[in-house]
PQR file with spaces between the fields and no chain letter, atoms N, CA, C, O and H, PARSE charges and radii, in Angstrom:
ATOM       1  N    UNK     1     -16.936   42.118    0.695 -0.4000 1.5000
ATOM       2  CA   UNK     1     -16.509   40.903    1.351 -0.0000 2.0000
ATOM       3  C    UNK     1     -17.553   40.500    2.380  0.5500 1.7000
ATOM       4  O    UNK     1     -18.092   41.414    3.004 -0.5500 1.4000
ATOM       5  N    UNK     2     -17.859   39.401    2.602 -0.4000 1.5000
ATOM       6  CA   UNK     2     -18.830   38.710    3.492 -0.0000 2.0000
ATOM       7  C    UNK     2     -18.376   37.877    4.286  0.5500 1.7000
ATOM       8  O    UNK     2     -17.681   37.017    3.744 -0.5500 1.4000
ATOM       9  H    UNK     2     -17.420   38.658    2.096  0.4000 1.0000
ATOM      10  N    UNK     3     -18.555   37.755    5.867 -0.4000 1.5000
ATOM      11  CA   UNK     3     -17.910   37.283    6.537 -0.0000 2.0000
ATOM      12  C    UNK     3     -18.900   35.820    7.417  0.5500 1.7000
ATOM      13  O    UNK     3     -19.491   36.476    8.274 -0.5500 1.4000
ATOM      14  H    UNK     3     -19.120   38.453    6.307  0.4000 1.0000
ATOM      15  N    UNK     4     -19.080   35.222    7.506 -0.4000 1.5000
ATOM      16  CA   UNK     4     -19.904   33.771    8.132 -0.0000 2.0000
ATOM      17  C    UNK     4     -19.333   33.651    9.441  0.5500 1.7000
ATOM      18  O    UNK     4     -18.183   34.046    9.635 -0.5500 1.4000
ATOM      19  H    UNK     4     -18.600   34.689    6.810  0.4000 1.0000
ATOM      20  N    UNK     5     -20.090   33.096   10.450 -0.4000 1.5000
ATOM      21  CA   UNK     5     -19.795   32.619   11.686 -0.0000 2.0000
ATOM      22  C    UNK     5     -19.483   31.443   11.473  0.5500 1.7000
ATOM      23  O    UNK     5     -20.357   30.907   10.793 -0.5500 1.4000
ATOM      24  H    UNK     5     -21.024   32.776   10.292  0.4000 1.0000
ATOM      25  N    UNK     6     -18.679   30.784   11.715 -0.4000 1.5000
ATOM      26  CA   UNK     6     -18.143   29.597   12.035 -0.0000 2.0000
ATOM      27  C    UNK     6     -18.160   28.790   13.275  0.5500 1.7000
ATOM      28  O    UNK     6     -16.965   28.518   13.384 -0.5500 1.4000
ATOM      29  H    UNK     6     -17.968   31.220   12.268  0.4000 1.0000
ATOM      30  N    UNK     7     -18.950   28.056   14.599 -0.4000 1.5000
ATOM      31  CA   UNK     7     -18.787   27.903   15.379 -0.0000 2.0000
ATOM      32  C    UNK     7     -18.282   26.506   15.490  0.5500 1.7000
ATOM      33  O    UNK     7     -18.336   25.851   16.531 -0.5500 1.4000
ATOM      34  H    UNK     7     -19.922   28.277   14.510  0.4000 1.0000
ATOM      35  N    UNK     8     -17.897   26.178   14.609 -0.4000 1.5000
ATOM      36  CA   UNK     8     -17.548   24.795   14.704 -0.0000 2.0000
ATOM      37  C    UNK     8     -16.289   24.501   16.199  0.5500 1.7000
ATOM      38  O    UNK     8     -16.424   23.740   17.157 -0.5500 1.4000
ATOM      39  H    UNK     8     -17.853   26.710   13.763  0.4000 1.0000
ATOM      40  N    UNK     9     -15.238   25.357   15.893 -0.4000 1.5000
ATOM      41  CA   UNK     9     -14.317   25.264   16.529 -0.0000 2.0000
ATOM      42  C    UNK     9     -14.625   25.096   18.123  0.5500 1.7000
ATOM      43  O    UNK     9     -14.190   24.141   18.767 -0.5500 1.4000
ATOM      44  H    UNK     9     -15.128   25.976   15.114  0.4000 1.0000
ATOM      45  N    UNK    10     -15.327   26.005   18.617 -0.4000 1.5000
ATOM      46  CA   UNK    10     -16.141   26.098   19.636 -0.0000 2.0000
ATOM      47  C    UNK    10     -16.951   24.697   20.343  0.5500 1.7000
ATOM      48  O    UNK    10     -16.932   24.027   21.376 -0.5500 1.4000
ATOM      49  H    UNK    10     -15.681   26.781   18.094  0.4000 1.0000
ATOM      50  N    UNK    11     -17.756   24.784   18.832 -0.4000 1.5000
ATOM      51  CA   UNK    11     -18.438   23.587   19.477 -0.0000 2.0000
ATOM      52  C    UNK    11     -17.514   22.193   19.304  0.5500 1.7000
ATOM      53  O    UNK    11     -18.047   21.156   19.699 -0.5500 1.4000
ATOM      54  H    UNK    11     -17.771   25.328   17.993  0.4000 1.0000
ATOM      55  N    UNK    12     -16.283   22.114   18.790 -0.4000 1.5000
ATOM      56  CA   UNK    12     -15.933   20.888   18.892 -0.0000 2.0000
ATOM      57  C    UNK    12     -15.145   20.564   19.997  0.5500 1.7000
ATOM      58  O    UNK    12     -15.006   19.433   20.464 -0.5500 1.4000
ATOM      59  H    UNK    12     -15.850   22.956   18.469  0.4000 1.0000
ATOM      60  N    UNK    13     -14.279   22.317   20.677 -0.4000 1.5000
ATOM      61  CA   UNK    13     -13.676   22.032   21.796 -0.0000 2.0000
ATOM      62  C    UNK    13     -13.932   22.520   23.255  0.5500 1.7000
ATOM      63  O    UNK    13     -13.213   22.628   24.248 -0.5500 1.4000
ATOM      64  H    UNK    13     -14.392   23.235   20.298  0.4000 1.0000
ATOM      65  N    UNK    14     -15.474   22.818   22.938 -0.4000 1.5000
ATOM      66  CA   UNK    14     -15.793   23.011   24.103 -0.0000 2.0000
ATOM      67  C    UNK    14     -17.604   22.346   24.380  0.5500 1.7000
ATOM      68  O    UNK    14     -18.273   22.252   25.409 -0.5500 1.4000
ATOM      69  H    UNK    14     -16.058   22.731   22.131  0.4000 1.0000
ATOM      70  N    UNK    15     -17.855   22.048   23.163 -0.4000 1.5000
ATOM      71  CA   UNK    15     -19.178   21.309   23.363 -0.0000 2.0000
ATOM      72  C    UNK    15     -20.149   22.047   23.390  0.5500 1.7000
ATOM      73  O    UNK    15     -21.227   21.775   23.918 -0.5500 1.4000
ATOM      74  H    UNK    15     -17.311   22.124   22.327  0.4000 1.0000
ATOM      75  N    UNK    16     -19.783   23.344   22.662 -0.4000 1.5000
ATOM      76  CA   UNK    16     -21.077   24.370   22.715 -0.0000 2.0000
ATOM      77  C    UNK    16     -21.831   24.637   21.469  0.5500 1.7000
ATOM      78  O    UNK    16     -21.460   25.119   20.398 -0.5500 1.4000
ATOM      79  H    UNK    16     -18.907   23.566   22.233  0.4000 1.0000
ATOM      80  N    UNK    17     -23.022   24.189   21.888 -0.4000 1.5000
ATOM      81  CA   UNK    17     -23.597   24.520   20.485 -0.0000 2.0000
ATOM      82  C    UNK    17     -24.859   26.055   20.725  0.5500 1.7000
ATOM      83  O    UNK    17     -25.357   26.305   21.823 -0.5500 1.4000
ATOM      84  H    UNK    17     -23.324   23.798   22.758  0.4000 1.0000
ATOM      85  N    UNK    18     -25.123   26.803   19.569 -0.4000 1.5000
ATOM      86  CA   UNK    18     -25.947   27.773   19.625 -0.0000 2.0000
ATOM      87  C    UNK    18     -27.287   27.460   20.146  0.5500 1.7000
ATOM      88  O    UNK    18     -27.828   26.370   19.958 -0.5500 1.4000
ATOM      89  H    UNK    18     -24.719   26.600   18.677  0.4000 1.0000
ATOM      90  N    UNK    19     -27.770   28.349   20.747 -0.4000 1.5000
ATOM      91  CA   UNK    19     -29.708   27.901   20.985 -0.0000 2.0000
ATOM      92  C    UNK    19     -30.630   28.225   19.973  0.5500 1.7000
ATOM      93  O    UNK    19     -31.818   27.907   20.030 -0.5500 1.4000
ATOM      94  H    UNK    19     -27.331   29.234   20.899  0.4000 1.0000
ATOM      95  N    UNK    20     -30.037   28.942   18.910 -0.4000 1.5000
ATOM      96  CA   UNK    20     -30.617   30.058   18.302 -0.0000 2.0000
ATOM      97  C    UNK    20     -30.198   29.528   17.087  0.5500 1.7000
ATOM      98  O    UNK    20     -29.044   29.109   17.176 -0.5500 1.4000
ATOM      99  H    UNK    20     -29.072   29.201   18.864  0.4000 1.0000
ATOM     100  N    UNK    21     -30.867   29.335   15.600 -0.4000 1.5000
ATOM     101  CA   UNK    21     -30.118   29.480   14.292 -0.0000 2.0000
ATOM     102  C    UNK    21     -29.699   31.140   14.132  0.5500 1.7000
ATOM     103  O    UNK    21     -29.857   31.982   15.016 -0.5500 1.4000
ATOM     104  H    UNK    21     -31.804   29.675   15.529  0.4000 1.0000
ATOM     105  N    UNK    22     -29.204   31.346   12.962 -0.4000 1.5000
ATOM     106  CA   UNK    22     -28.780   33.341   12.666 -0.0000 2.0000
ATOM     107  C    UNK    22     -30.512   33.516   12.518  0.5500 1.7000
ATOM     108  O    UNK    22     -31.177   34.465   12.934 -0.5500 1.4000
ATOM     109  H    UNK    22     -29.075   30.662   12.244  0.4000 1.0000
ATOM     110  N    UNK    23     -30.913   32.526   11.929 -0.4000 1.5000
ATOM     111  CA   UNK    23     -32.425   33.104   11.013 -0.0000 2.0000
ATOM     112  C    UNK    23     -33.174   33.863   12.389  0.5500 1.7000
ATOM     113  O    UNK    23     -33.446   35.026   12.687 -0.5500 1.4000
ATOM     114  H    UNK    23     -30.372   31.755   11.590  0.4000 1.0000
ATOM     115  N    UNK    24     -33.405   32.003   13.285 -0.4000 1.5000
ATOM     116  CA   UNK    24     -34.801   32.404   14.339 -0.0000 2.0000
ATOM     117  C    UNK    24     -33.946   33.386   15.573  0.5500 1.7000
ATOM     118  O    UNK    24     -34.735   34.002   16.290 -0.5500 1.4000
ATOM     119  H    UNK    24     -33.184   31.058   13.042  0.4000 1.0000
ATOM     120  N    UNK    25     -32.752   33.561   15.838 -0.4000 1.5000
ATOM     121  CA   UNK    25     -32.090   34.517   16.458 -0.0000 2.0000
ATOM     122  C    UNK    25     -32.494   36.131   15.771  0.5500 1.7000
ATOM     123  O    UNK    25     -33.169   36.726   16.611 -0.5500 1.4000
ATOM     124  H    UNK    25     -32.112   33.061   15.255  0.4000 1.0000
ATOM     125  N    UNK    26     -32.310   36.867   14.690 -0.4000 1.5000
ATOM     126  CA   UNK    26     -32.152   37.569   14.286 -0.0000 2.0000
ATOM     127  C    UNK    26     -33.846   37.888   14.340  0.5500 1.7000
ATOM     128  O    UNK    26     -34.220   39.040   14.561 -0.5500 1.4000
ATOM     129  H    UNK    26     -31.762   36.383   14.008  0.4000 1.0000
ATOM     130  N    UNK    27     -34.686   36.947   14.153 -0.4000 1.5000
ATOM     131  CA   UNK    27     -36.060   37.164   13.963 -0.0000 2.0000
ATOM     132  C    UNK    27     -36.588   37.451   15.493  0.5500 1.7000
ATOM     133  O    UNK    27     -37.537   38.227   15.377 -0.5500 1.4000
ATOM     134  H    UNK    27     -34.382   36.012   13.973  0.4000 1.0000
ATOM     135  N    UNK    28     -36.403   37.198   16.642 -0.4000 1.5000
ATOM     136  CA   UNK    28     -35.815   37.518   17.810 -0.0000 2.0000
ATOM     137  C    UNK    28     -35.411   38.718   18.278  0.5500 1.7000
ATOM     138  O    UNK    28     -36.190   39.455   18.883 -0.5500 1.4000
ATOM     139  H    UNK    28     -35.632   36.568   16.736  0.4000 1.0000
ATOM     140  N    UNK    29     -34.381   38.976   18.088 -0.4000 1.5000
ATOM     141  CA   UNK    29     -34.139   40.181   18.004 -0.0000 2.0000
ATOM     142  C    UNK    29     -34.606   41.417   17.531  0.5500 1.7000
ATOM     143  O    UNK    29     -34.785   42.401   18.249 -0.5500 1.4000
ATOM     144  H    UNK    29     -33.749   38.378   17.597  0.4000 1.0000
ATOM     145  N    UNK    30     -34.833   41.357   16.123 -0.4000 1.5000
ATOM     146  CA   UNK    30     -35.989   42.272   15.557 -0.0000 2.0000
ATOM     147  C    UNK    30     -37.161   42.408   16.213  0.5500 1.7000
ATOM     148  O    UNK    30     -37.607   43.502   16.559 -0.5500 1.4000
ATOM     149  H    UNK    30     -34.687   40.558   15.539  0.4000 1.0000
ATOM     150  N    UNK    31     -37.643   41.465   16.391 -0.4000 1.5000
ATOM     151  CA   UNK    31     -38.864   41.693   17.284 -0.0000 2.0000
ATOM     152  C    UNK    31     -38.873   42.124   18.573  0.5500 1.7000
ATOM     153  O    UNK    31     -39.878   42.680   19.018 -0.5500 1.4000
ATOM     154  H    UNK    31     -37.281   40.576   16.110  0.4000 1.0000
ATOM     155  N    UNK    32     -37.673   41.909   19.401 -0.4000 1.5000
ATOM     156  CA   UNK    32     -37.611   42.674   20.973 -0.0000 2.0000
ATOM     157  C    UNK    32     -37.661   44.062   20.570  0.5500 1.7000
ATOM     158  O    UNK    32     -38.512   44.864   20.955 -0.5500 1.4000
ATOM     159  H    UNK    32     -36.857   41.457   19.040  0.4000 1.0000
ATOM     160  N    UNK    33     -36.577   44.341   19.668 -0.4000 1.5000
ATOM     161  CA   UNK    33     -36.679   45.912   19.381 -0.0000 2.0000
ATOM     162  C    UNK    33     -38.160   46.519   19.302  0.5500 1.7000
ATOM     163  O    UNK    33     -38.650   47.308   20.110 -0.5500 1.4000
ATOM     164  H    UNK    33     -35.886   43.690   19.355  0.4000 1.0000
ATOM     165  N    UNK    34     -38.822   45.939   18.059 -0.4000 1.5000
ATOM     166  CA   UNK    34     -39.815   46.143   17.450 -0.0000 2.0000
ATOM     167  C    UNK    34     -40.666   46.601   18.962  0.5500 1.7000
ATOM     168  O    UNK    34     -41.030   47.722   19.319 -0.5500 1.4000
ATOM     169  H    UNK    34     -38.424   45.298   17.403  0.4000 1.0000
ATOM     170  N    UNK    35     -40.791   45.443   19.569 -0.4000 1.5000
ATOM     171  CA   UNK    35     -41.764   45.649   20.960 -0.0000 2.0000
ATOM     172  C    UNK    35     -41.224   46.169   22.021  0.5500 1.7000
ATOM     173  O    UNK    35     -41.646   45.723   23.088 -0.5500 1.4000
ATOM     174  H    UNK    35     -40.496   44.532   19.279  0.4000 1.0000
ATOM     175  N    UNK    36     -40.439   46.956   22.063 -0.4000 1.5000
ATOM     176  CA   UNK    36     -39.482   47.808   22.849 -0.0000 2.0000
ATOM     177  C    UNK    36     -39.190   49.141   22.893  0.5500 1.7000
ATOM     178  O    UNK    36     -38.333   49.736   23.548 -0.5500 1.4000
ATOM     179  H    UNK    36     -40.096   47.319   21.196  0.4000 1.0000
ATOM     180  N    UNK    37     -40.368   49.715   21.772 -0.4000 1.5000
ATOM     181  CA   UNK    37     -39.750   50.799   21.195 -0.0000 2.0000
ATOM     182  C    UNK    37     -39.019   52.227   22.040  0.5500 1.7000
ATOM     183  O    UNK    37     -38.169   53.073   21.762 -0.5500 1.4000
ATOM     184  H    UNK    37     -41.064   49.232   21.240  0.4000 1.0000
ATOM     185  N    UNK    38     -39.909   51.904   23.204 -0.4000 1.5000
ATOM     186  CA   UNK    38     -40.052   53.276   24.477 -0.0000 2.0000
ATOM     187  C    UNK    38     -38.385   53.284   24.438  0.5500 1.7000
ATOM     188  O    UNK    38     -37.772   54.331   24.229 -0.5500 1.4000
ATOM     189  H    UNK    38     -40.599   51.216   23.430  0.4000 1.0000
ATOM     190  N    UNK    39     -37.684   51.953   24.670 -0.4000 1.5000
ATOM     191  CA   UNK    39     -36.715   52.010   25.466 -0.0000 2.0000
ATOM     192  C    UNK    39     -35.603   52.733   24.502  0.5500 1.7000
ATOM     193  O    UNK    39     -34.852   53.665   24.788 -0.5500 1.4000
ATOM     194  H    UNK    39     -38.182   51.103   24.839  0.4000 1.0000
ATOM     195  N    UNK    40     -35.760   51.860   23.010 -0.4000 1.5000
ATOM     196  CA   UNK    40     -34.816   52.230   22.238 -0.0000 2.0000
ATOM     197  C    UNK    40     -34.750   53.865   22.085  0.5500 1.7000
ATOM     198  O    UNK    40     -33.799   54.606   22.330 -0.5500 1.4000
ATOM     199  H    UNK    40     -36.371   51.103   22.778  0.4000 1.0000
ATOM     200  N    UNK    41     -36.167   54.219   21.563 -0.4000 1.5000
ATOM     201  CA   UNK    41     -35.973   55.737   21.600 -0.0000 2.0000
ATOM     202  C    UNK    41     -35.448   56.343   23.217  0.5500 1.7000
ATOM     203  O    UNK    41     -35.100   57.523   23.250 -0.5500 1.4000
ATOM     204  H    UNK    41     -36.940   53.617   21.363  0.4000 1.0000
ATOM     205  N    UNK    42     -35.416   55.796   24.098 -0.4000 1.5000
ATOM     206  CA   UNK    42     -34.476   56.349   25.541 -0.0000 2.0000
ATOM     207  C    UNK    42     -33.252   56.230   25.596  0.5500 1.7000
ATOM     208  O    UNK    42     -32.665   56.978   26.378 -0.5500 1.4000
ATOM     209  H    UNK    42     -35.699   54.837   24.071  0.4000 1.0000
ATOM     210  N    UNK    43     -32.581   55.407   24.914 -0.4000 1.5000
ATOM     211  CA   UNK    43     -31.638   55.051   24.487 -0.0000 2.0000
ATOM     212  C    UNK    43     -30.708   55.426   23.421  0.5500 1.7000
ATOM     213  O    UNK    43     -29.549   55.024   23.322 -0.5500 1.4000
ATOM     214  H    UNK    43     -33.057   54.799   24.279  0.4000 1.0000
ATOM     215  N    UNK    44     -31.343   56.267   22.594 -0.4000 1.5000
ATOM     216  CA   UNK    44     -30.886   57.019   21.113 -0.0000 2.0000
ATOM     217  C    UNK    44     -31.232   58.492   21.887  0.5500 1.7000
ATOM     218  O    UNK    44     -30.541   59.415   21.455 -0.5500 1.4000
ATOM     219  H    UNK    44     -32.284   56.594   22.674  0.4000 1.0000
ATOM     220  N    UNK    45     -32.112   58.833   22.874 -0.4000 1.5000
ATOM     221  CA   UNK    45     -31.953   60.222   22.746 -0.0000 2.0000
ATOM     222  C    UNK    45     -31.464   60.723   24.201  0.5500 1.7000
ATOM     223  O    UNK    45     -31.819   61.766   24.751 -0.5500 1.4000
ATOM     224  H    UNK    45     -32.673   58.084   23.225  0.4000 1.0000
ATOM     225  N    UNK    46     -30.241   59.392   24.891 -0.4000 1.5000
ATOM     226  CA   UNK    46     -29.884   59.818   25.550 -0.0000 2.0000
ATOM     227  C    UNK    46     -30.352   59.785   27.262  0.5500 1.7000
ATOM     228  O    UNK    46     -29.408   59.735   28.051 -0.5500 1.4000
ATOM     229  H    UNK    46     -29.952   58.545   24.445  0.4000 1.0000
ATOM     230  N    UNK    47     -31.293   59.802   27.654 -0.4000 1.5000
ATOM     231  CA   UNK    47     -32.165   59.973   28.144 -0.0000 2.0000
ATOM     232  C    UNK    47     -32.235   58.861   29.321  0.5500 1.7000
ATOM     233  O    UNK    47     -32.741   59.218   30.385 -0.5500 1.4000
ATOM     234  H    UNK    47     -32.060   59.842   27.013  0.4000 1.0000
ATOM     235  N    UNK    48     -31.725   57.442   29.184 -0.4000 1.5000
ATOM     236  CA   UNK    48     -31.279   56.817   29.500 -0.0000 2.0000
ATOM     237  C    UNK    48     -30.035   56.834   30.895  0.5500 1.7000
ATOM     238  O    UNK    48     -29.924   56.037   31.826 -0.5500 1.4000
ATOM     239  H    UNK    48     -31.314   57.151   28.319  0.4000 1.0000
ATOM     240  N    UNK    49     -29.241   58.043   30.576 -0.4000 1.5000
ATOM     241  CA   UNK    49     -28.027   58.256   31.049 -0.0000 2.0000
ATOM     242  C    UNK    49     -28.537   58.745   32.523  0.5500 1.7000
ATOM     243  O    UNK    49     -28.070   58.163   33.503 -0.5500 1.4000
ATOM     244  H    UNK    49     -29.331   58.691   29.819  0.4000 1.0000
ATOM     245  N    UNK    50     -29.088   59.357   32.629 -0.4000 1.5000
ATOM     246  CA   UNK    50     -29.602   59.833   34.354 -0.0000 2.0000
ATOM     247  C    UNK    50     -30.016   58.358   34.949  0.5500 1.7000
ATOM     248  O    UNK    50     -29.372   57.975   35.926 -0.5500 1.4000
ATOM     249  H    UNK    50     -29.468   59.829   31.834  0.4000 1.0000
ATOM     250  N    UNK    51     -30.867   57.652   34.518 -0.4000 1.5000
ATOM     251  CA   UNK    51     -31.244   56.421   34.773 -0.0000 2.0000
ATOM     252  C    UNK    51     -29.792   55.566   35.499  0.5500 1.7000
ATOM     253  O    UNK    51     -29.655   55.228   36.675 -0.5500 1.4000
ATOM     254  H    UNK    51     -31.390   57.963   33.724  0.4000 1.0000
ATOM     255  N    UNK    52     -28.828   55.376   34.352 -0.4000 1.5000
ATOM     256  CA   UNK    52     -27.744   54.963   34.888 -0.0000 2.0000
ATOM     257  C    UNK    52     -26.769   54.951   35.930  0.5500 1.7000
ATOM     258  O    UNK    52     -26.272   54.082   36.646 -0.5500 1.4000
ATOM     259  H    UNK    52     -28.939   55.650   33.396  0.4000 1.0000
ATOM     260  N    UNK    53     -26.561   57.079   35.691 -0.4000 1.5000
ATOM     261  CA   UNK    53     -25.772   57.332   37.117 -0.0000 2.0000
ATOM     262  C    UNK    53     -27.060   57.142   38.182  0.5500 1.7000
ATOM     263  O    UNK    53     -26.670   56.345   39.035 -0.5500 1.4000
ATOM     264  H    UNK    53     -26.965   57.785   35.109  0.4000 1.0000
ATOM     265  N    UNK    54     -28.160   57.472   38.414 -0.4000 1.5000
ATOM     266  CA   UNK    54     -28.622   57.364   39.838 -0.0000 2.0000
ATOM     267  C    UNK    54     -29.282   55.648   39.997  0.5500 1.7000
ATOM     268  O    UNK    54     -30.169   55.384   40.809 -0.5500 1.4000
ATOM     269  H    UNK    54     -28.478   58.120   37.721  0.4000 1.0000
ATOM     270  N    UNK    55     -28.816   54.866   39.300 -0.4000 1.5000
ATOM     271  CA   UNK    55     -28.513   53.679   39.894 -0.0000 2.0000
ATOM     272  C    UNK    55     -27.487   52.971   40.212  0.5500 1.7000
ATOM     273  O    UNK    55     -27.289   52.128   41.087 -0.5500 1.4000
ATOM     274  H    UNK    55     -28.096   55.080   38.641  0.4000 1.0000
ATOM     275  N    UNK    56     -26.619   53.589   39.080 -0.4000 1.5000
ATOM     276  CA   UNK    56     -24.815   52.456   39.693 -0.0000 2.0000
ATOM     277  C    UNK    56     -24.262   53.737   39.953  0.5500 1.7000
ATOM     278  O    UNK    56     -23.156   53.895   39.435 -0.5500 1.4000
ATOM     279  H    UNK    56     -26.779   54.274   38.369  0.4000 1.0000
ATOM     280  N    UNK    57     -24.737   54.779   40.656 -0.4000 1.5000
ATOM     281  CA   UNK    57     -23.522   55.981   41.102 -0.0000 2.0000
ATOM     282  C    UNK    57     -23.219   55.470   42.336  0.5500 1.7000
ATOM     283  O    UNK    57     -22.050   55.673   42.664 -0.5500 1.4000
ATOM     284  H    UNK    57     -25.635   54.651   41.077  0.4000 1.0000
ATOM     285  N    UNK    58     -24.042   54.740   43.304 -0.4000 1.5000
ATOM     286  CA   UNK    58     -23.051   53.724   44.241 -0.0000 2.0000
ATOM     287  C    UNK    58     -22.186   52.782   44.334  0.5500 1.7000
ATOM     288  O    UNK    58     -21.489   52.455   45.295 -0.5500 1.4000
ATOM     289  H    UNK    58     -24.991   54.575   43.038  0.4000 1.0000
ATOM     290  N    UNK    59     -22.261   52.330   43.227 -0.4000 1.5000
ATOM     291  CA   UNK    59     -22.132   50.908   43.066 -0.0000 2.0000
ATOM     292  C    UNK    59     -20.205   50.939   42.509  0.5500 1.7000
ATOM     293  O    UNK    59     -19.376   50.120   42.906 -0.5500 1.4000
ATOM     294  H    UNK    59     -22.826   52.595   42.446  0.4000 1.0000
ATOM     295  N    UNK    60     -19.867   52.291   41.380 -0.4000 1.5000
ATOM     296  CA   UNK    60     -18.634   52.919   40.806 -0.0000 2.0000
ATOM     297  C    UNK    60     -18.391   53.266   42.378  0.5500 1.7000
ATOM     298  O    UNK    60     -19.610   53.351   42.527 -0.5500 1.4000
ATOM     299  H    UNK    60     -20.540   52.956   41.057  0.4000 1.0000
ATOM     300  N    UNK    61     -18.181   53.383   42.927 -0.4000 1.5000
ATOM     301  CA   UNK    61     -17.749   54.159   44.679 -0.0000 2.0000
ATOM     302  C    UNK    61     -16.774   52.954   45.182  0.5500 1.7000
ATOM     303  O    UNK    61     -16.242   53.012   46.291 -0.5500 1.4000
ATOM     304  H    UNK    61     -17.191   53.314   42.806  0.4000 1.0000
């Protein structure tokens, strides 16, 4: 089964339209990753998580 975005509804009752098509969005995206790689692998191995608590461990208080 395949599922489509529909934003019509959206944009008819609230006047919002996308900035992005799926295509040049998705092509976008791929490419942040692509040029990102440090982070993603910090991010998959975890590594990330110290980063987190010793910046918002004040902020949860």
């Amino acid at each position: 089964r395949r599922y489509a975005i529909d934003a019509s509804k959206i944009e008819r009752e609230l006047g919002w339209k996308p900035a992005e098509t799926f295509d040049t969005g998705i092509r976008k995206t791929v490419g942040w990753y692509l040029d990102n790689q440090d982070w993603v692998a910090n991010v998959q191995s975890g590594s990330y998580r110290e980063w987190v608590e010793k910046n918002y461990a004040e902020r949860a208080a």
